[in-house]
VMD Tcl script that builds the backbone (N, CA, C; Angstrom):
set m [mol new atoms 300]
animate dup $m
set s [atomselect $m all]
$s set {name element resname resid chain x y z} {
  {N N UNK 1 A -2.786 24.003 9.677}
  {CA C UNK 1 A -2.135 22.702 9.739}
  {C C UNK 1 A -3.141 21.657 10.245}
  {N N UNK 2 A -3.043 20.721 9.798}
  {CA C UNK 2 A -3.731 19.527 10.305}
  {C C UNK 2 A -3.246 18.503 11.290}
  {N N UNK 3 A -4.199 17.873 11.858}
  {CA C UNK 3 A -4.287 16.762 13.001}
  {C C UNK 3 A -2.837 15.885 12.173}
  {N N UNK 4 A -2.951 15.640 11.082}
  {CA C UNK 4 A -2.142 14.436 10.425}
  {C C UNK 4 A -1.509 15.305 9.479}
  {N N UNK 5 A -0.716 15.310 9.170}
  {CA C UNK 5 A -0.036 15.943 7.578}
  {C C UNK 5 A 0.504 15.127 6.883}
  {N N UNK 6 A 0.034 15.235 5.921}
  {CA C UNK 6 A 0.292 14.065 4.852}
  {C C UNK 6 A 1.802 14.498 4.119}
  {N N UNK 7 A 2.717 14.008 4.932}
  {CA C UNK 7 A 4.149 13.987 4.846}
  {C C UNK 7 A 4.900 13.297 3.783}
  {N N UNK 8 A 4.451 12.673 3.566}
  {CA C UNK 8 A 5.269 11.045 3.194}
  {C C UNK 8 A 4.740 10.730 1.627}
  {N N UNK 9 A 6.091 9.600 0.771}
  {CA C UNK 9 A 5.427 9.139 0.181}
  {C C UNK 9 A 5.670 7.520 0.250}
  {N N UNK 10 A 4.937 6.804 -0.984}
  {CA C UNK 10 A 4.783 6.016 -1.162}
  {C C UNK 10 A 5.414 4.785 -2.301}
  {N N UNK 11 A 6.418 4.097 -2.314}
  {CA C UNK 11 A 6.829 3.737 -3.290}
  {C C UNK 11 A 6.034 2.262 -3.689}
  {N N UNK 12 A 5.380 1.837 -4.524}
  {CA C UNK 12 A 5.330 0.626 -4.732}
  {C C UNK 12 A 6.439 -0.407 -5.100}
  {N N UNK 13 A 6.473 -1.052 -4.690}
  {CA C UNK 13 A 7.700 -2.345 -4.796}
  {C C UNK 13 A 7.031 -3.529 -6.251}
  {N N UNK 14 A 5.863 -4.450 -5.655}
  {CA C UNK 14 A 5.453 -5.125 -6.407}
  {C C UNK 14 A 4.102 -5.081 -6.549}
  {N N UNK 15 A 3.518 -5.440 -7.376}
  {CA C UNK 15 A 1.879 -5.666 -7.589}
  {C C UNK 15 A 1.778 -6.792 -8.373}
  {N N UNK 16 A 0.809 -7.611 -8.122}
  {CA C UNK 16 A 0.169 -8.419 -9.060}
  {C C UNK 16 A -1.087 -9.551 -8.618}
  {N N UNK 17 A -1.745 -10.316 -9.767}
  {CA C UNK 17 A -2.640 -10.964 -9.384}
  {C C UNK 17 A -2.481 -12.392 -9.339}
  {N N UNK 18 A -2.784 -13.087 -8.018}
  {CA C UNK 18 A -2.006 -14.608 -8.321}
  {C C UNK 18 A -3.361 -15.282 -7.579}
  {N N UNK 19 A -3.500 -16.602 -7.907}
  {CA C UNK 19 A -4.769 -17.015 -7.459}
  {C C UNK 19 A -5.566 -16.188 -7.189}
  {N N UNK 20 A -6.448 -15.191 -8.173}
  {CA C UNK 20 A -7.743 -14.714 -7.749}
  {C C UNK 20 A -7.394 -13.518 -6.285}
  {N N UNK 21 A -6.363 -13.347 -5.944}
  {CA C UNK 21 A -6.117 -12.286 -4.754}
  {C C UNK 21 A -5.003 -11.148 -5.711}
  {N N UNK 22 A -5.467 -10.089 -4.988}
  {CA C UNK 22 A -4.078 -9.078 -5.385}
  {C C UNK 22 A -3.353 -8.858 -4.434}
  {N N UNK 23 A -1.905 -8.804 -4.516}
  {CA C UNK 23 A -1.175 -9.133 -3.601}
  {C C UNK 23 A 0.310 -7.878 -3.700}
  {N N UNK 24 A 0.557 -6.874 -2.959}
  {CA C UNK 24 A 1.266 -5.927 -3.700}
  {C C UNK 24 A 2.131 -5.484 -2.624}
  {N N UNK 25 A 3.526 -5.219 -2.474}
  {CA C UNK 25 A 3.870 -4.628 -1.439}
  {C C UNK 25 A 4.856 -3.442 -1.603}
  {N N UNK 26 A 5.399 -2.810 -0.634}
  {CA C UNK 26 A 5.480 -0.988 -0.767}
  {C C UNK 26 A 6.460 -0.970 0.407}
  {N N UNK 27 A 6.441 0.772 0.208}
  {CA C UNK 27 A 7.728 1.315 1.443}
  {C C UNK 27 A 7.492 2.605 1.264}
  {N N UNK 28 A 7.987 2.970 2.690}
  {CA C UNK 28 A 7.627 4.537 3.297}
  {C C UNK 28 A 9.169 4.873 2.935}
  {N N UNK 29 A 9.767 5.568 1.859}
  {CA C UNK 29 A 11.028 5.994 2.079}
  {C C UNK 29 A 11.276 6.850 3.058}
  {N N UNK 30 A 12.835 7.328 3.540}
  {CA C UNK 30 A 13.058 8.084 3.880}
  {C C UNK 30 A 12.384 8.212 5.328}
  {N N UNK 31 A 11.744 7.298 6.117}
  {CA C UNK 31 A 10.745 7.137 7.405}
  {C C UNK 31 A 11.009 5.944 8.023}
  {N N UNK 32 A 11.609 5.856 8.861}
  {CA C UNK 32 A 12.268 4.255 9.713}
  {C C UNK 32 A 11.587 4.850 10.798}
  {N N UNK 33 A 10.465 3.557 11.265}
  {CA C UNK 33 A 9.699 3.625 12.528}
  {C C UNK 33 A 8.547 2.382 12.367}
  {N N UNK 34 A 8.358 2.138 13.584}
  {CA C UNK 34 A 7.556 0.829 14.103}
  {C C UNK 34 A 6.100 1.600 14.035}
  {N N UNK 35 A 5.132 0.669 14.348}
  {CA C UNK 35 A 3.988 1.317 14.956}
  {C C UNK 35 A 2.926 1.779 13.974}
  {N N UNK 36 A 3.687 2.084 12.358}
  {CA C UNK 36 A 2.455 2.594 12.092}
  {C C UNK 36 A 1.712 1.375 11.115}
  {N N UNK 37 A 0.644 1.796 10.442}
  {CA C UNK 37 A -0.107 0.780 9.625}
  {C C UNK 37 A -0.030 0.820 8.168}
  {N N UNK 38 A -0.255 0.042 7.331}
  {CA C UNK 38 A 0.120 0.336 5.869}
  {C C UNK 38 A -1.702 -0.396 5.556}
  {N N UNK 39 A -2.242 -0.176 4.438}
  {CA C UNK 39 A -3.839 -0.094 3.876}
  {C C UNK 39 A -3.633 -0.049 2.364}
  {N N UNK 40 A -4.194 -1.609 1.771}
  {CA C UNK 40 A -4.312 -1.497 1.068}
  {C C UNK 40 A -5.723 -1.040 0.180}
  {N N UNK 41 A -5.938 -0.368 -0.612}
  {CA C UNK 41 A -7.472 -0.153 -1.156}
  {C C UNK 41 A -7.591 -0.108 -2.417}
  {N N UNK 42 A -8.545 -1.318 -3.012}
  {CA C UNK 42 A -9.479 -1.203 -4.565}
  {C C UNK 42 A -10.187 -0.290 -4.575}
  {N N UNK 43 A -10.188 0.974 -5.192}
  {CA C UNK 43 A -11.323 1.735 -5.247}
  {C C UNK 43 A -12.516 1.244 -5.675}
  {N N UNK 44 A -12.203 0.361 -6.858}
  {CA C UNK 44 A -13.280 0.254 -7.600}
  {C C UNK 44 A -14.547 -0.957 -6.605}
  {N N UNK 45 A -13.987 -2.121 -6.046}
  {CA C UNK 45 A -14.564 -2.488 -5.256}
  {C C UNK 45 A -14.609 -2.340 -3.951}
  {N N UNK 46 A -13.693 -1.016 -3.332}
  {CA C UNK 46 A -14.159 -0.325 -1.797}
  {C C UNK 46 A -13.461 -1.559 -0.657}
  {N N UNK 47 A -12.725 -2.404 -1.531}
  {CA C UNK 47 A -12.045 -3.836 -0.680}
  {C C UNK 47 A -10.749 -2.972 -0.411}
  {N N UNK 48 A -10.595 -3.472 0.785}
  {CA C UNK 48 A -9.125 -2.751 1.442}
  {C C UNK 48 A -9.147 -3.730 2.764}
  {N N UNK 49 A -7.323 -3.733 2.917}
  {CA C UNK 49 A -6.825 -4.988 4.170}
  {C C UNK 49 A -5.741 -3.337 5.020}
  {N N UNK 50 A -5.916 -4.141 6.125}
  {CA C UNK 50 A -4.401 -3.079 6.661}
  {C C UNK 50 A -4.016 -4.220 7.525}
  {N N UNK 51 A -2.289 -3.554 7.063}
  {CA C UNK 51 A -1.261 -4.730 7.909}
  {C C UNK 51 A 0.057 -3.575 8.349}
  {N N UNK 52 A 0.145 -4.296 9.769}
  {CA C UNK 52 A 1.423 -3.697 10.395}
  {C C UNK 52 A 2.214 -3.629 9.557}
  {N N UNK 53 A 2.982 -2.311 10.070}
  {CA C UNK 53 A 4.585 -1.961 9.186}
  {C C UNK 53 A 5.159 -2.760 9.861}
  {N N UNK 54 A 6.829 -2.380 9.334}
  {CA C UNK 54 A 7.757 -2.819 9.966}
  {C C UNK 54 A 9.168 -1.757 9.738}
  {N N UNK 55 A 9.532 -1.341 10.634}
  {CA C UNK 55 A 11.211 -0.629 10.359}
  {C C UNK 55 A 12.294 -1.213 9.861}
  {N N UNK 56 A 13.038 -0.291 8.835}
  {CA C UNK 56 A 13.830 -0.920 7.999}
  {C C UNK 56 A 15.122 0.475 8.548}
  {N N UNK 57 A 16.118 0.003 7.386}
  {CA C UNK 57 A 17.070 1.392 7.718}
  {C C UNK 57 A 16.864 2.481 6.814}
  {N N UNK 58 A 16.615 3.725 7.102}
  {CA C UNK 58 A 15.954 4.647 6.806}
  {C C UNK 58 A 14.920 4.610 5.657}
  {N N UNK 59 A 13.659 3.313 5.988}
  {CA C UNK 59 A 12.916 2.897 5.009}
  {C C UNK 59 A 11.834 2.411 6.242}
  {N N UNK 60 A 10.677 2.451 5.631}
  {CA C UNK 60 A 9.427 1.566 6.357}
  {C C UNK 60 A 8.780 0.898 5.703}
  {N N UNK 61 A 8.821 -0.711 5.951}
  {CA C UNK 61 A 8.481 -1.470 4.823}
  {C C UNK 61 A 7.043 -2.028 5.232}
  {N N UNK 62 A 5.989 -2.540 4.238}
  {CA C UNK 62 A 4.583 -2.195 4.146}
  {C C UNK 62 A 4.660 -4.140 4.072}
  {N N UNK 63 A 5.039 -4.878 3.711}
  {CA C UNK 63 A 4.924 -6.153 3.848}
  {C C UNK 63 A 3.913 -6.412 2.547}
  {N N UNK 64 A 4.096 -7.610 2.585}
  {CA C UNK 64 A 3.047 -8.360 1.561}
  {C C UNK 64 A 1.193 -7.776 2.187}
  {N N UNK 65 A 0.372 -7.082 1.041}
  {CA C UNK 65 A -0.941 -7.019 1.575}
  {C C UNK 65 A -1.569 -7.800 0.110}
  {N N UNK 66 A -2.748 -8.474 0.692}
  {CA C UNK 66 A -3.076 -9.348 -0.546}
  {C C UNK 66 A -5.229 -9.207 0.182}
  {N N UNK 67 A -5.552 -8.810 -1.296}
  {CA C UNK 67 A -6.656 -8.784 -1.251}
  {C C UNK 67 A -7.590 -9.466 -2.024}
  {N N UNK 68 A -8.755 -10.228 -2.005}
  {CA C UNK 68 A -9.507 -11.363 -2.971}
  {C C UNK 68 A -9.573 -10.219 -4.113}
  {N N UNK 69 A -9.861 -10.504 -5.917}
  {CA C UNK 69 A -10.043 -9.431 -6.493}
  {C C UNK 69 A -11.146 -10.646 -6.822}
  {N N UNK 70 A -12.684 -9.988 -7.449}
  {CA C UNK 70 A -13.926 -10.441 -8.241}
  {C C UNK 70 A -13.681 -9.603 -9.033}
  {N N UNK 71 A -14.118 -9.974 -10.501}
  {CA C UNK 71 A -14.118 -9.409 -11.951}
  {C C UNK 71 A -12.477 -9.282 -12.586}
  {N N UNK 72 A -13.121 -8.727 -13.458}
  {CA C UNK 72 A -11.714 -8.936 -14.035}
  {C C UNK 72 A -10.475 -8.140 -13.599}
  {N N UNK 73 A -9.110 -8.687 -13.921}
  {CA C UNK 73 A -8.413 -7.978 -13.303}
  {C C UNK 73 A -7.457 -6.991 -14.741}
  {N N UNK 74 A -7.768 -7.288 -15.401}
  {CA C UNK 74 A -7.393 -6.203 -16.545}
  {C C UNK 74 A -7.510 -4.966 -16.062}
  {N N UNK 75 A -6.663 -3.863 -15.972}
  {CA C UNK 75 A -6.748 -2.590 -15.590}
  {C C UNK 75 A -6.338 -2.292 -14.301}
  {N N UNK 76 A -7.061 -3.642 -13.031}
  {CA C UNK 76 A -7.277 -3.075 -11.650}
  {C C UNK 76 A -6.343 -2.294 -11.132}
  {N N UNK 77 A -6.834 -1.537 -10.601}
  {CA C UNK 77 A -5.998 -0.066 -9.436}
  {C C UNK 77 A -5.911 -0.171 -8.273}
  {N N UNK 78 A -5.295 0.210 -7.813}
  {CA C UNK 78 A -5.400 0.469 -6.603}
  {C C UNK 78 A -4.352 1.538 -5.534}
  {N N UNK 79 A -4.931 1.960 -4.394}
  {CA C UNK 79 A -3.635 2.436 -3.585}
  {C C UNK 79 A -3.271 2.134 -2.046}
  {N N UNK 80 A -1.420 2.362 -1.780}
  {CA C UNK 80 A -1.150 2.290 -1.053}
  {C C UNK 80 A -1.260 3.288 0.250}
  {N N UNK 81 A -2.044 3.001 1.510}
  {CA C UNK 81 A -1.848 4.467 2.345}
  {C C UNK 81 A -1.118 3.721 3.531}
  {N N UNK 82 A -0.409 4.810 4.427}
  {CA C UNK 82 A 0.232 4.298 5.668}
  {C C UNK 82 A -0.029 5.390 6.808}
  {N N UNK 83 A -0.143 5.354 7.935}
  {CA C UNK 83 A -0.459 6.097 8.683}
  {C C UNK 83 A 0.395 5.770 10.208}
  {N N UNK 84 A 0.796 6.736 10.627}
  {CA C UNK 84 A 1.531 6.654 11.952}
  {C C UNK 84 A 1.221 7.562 13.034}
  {N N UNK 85 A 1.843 7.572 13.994}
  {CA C UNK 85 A 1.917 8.580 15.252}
  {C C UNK 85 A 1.830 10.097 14.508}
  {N N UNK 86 A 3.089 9.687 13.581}
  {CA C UNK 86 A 3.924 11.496 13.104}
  {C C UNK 86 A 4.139 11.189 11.534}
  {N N UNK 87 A 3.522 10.571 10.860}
  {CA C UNK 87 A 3.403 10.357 9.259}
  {C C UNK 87 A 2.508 9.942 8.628}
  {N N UNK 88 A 1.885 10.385 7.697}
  {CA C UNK 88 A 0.798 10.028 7.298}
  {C C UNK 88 A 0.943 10.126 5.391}
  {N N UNK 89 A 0.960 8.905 4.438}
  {CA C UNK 89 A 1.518 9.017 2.961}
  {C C UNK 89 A 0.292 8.292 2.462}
  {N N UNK 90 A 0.219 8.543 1.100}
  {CA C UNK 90 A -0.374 7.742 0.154}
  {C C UNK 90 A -0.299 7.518 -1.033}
  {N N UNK 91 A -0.123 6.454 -1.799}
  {CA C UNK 91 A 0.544 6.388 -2.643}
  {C C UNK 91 A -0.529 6.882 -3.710}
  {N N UNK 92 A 0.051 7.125 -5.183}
  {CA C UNK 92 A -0.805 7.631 -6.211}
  {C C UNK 92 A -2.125 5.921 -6.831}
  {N N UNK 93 A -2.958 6.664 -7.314}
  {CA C UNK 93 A -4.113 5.469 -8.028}
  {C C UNK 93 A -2.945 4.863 -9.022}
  {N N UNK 94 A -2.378 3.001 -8.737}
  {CA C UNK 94 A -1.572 2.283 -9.479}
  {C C UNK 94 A -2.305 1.063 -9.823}
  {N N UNK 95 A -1.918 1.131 -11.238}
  {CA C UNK 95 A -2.646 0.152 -12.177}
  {C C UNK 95 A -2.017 -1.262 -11.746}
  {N N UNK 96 A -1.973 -2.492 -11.670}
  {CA C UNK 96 A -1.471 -3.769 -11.348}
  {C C UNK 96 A -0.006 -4.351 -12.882}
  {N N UNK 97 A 0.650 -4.255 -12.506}
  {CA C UNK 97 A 1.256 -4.713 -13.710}
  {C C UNK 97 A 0.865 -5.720 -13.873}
  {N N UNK 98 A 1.132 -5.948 -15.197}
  {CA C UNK 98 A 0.813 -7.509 -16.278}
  {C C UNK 98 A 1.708 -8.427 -15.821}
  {N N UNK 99 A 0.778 -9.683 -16.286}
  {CA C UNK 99 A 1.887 -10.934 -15.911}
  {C C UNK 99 A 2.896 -10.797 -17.037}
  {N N UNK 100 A 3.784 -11.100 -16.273}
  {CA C UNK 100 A 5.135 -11.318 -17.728}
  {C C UNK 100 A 4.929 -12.804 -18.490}
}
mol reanalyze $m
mol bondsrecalc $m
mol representation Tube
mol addrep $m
C-alpha cells in the first residue's frame, strides 16, 4: 500500500479556451471535504495552476482553474489531479471541447 492511494475519481464539468487561457472546472465525486488541492496540468506544455477545493454535499468541487495556453489550441489536453489528507484522484488525459 502506498503513502497516498489513488482512491478517487475525477469528473470534468467544463473545459474550454477563452481569451488565450484554458479555463476548465471539475469534481471529486462521492468525497465531501475541505483542505485538499485540485491541479490543473498541460502535458504538452508542462503548464499547470493548483487551486483550493471546496466541500460540496457528497461532492468536492475543484473551482474554475484557468491556465495561459501558447500555440494552438486545436486538440489541447489536459488533466485534472486533486490531492488531500486521505484522497488522492486524477482525472484521465481530456481533450478541450470545441467552441460551439
Amino acid at each position: 500500500m502506498t503513502d497516498e492511494p489513488f482512491n478517487g475519481q475525477i469528473l470534468i464539468v467544463t473545459s474550454e479556451v477563452r481569451d488565450g487561457r484554458l479555463e476548465v472546472t471539475a469534481m471529486v465525486p462521492a468525497v465531501a471535504e475541505s483542505g485538499g488541492t485540485c491541479t490543473l496540468t498541460v502535458p504538452s506544455s508542462g503548464a499547470s495552476v493548483t487551486t483550493q477545493a471546496s466541500e460540496g454535499k457528497d461532492v468536492t468541487y475543484c473551482g474554475v482553474m484557468s491556465i495561459e495556453v501558447t500555440g494552438p489550441t486545436q486538440d489541447l489536453a489536459f488533466t485534472v489531479s486533486y490531492a488531500s489528507a486521505t484522497t488522492k484522484a486524477e482525472s484521465s488525459l481530456t481533450t478541450v471541447e470545441p467552441a460551439a
